[in-house]
N, C-alpha and C positions, 0 to 999 in steps of 0.2 A: 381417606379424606384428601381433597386435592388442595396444591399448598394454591392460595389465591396470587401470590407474586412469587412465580418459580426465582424470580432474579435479585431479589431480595437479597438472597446470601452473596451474591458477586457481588451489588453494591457495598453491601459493608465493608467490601476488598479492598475500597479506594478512599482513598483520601480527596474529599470534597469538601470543598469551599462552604461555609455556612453565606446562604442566601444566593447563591449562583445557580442558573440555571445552564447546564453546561453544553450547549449542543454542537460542540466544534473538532468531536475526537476525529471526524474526518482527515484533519490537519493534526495536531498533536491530543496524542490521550492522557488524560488525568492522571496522576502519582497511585498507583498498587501501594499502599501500606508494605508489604512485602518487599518490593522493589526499594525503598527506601532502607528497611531490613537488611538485606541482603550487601545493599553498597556499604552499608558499616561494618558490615560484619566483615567483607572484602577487606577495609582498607587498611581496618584496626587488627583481623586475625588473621588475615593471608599476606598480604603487602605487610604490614606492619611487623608480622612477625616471624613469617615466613621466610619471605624476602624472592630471592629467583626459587628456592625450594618451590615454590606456590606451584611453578609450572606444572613440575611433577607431582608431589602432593596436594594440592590442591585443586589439582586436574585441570588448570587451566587450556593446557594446549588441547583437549578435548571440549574446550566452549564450541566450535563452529559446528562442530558436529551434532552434540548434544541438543543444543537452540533450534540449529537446521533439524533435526528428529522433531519436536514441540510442534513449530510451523509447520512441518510436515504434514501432521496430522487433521492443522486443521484447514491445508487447502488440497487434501486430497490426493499426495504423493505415496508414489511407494518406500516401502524403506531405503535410509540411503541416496536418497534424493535429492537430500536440499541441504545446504549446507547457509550459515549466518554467518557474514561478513561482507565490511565495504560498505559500500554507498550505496543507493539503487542506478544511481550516473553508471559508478565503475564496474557494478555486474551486469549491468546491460550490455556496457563496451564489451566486455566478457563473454557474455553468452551472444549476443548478435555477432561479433567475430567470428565465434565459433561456428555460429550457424552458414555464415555464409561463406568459410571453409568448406563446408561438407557438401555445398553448391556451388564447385568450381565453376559451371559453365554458367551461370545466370548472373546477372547484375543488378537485377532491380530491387531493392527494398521498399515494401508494399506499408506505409500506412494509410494514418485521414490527417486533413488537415487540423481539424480540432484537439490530436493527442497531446498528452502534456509535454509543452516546450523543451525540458530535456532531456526529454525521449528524440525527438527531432532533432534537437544540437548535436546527441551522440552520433546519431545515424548521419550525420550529415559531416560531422568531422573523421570520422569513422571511414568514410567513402573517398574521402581526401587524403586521410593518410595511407590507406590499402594502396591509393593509385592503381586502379586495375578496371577501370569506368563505369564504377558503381555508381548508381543514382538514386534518390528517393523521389517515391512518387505516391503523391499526396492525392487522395478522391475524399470525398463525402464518406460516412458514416456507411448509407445506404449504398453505396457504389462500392465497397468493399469487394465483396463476393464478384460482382461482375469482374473486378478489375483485376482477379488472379488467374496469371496466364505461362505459358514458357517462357519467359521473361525474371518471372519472380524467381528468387532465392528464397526470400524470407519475407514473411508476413508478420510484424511488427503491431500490436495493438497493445491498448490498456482496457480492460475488461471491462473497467467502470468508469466515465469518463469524470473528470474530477472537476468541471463546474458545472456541467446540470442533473451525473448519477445515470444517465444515460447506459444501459447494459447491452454488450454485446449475446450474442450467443456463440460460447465458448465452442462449443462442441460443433455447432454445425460449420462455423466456421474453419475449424481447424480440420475437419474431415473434406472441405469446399479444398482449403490450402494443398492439402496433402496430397490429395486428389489432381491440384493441376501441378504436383511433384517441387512443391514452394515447402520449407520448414515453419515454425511457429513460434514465435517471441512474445508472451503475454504477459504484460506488466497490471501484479495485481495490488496496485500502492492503493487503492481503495476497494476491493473486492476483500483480501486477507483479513478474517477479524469480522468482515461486515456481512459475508450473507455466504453459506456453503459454495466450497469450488472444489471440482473434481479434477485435477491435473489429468490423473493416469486414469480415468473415467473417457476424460475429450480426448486423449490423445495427443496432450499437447507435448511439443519437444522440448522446449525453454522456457522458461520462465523468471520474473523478477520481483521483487518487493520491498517495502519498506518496512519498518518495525516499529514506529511513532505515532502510525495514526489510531488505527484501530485495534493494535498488538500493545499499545501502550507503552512500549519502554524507555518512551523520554527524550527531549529534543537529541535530534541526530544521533538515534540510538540507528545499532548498526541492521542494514538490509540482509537481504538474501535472496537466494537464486537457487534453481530446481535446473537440473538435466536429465531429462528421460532417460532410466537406463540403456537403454537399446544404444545412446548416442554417448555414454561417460567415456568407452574408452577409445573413440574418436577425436570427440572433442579437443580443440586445438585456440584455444583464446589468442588471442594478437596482444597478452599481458601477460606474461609470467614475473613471479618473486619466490622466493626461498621456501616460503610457505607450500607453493605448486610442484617443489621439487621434490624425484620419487626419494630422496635422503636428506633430507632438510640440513640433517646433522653433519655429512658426510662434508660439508661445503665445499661440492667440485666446482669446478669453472665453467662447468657448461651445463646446461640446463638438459635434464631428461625429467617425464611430468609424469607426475603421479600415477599413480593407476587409478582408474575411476574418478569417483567427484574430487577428492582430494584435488586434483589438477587445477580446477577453478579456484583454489586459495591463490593472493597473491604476497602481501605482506603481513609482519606481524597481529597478531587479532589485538583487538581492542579491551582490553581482560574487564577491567571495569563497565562499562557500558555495554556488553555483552552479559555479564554478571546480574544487571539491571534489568533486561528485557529477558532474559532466563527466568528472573523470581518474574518479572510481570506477567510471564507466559502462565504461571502456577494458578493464576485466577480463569482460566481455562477448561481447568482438570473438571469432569465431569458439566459440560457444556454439551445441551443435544444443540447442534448447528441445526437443526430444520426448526425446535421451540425458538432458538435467536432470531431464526428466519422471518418465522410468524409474527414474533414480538417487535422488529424491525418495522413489517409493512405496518402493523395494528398503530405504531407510533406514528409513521407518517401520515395516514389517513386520517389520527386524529387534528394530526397540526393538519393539514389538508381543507377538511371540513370545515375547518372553521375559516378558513380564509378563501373558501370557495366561491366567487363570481366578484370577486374586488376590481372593479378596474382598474386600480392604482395598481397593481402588480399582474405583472403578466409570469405565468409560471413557465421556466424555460425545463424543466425535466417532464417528462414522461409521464400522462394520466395515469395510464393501466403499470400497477403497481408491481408487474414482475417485470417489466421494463426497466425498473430502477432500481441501482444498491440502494444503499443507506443514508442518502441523503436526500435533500430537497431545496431546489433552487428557484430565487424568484428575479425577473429584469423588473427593476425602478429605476428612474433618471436619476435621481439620489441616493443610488443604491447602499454611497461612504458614510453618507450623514446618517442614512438609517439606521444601517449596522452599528455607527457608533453612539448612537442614541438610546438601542436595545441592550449595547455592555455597557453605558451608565444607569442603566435601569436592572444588572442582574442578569439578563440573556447573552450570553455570549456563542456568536455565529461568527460568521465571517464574508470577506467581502471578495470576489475576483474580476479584474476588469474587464469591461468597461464599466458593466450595472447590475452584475451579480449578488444579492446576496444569498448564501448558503446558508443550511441547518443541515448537521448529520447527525444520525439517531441512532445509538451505544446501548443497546439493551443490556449491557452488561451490568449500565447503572443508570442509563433514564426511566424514569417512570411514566407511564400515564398520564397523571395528575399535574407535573410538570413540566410535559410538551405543552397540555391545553392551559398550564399558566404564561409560557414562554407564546403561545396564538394568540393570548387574549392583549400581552401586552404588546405585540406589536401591531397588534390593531389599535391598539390606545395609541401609540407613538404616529402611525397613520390617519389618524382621525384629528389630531392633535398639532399635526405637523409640529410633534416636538423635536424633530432631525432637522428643522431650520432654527439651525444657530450655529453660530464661527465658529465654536469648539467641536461641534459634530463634521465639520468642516475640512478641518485643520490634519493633513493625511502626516501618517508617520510611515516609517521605510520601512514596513510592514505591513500588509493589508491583510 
C-alpha cells in the first residue's frame, strides 16, 4: 500500500506553530523537536557535568566531522569531504583563498552581478588584502559560461540564487570552468536541504554552505564547506587557527596544517550550536532526495497555479520548474506591506529588496493543503488591498 503523505512522519519532527503557515525555511528552518532534545541534554549532561571532560568523552572535538559526514550525504560528497564549521562568510574566505592559490598565474574571480552580497564582499575584500591584482568580475547569469577564459582563477557562484531560486547548472558549468583551467566555488546556502546536489558527480572543487535555512539547525547555526579530495592536501586558506594545526595539542609557534580536510578548521568549534544542527540533521535519516525533489516542484506549482496570470504580481523566478530550487518569488510595488500583511494573517514568507516577496517550500513539513491555503490567502490580501495600512508599512531591521 502506498503511504499517501511519504512526509508526514518528518513533519511530526518539527515543532510547528499552531495556525502558521510556514513558508520561510529558505531563510531560517523551523525547531526539530530533537534539536531542542539534544541542547538540553548538552547543557545539563555534558557541559553541566562533564565539564572540559565533554571534549573527550563526549566527543565533542569530533562535532566538525561528524555534521560535515550528515551534510555530506545529502549534497553529494565523497567521504571526508565536508567538514561543519564557521560561518558561510568565513568558509568562503577559506576555500576561495585556497582556490586561488592553486591558480598562481590568473587573477580574475568569475561571478554575476546578482550573487548574494556576501559572497561579493568576501571576494572583493579578499582581492585587497592578497595584494597581488586580483579582481572580480561581475556578468549576468547568462554570460557566465562565455565569460570563462585564461584570465579566471576561480569561478565563484551560488547554485541557487536566493531571491528569485534561479538554478544554475552545476555540472555543465563547472566542466565549462575546468575546461578553460578556472577552479569551482559553489555556494549552496539554498540548494543544501532543498533539491538533490551532486558535489563529486559535477566535479566541483569548493564548496560552501549554510545550516539554518533548509538544514534547520537554528538561527546562526554553524556553516560548512566541501574540498574535493584531489585538492585537501594542497589546499592552503589565507586563515589558519589552532584547530588547522597538524597537532593542535602540541601548541608550537608556528603553523604546520593539517593533513587533509582537517586543514580548513580554523578556531574552536562551537559545541552547542553544532550539537543543535547534528540532532536537526537526524530528521534526514532515510529521506529519498529525488521523492523531496518531486514534492518540492508538486508544491510550488500548486502555489503557482493558483496565482497564475495576476497582473498585480509579476513572477520574477523561473516558469519551467527544473529552473528553480525551492522557492518562489514574486515583484509588487508593495512588496513590505504585503508580506507583512500575509504574517498578520498566519503565512509567513519574506521580503528582499527592492519588491521581492519570497515563499520557499520545505517538503520536509509543508503540505499540499497548506501551500494552497497560504495562495488563497494572498490573493485575499490582493484583492483586498489589506497591505494598505501603516502598520504593514512600518519596516523593522529585518526584512
Amino acid at each position: 500500500m502506498t503511504d499517501p503523505d511519504p512526509f508526514a512522519r518528518t513533519r511530526a519532527l518539527f515543532d510547528l506553530p499552531e495556525g502558521v503557515i510556514y513558508l520561510d525555511g529558505n531563510s531560517l528552518g523551523p525547531l526539530p523537536r530533537a534539536a531542542r532534545e539534544r541542547l538540553a541534554q548538552v547543557v545539563s549532561d555534558e557541559w553541566g557535568r562533564l565539564l572540559i571532560r565533554g571534549w573527550n568523552e563526549a566527543g565533542w572535538i569530533d562535532l566538525p566531522a561528524r555534521v560535515g559526514a550528515r551534510i555530506g550525504r545529502l549534497i553529494g560528497a565523497e567521504p571526508d569531504a565536508v567538514r561543519a564549521a564557521d560561518s558561510t562568510s568565513v568558509n568562503l574566505f577559506k576555500c576561495l583563498s585556497a582556490a586561488l592559490a592553486l591558480r598562481p598565474g590568473r587573477r580574475v574571480i568569475l561571478s554575476e552581478a546578482g550573487n548574494f552580497p556576501t559572497d561579493l564582499y568576501v571576494a572583493q575584500a579578499l582581492a585587497q588584502a592578497l595584494g597581488q591584482g586580483h579582481t572580480l568580475r561581475l556578468v549576468t547569469p547568462e554570460a557566465v559560461a562565455e565569460a570563462l577564459d585564461e584570465d579566471v582563477a576561480v569561478m565563484m557562484l551560488t547554485e541557487v540564487d536566493y531571491r528569485t531560486g534561479r538554478r544554475h547548472d552545476m555540472a555543465a558549468l563547472t566542466a565549462r570552468a575546468q575546461a578553460a583551467g578556472a577552479l569551482t566555488v559553489w555556494d549552496l546556502a539554498h540548494s543544501a536541504g532543498a533539491l538533490p546536489v551532486d558535489l563529486a558527480g559535477a566535479g566541483a572543487d569548493f564548496a560552501v554552505g549554510c545550516g539554518y535555512k533548509y538544514l534547520n539547525g537554528g538561527p546562526g547555526a554553524p556553516a560548512f564547506l566541501y574540498v574535493a579530495p584531489r585538492h585537501q592536501a594542497e589546499a592552503a586558506p589565507a586563515l589558519a587557527g589552532w584547530m588547522g594545526h597538524a597537532a593542535p595539542f602540541d601548541f608550537a609557534p608556528d603553523y604546520a596544517p593539517a593533513e587533509g580536510l582537517d586543514r580548513m578548521l580554523v578556531g574552536t568549534p562551537p559545541i552547542l550550536s553544532l550539537s543543535a544542527l547534528d540532532a536537526a540533521l537526524e530528521v534526514w535519516e532515510g529521506v529519498d532526495l529525488a521523492a523531496l525533489r518531486a514534492r518540492s516542484l508538486a508544491l510550488s506549482e500548486t502555489f503557482l497555479a493558483a496565482l497564475e496570470g495576476r497582473e498585480d504580481l509579476a513572477l520574477a523566478s523561473p516558469r519551467e520548474a527544473e529552473l528553480r530550487g525551492s522557492q518562489v518569488s514574486f515583484r509588487h510595488p508593495e512588496g513590505y506591506a504585503v508580506m507583512q500583511a500575509l504574517i498578520a494573517r498566519g503565512v509567513v514568507g519574506d521580503f528582499r529588496a527592492p519588491d521581492l516577496i519570497r515563499f520557499g517550500f520545505a517538503p520536509l513539513y509543508n503540505t499540499p493543503a497548506e501551500v494552497a491555503r497560504a495562495a488563497a490567502i494572498l490573493v485575499e490580501v490582493l484583492d483586498t488591498a489589506a497591505w494598505d495600512r501603516p502598520e504593514h508599512r512600518r519596516r523593522a531591521r529585518v526584512t
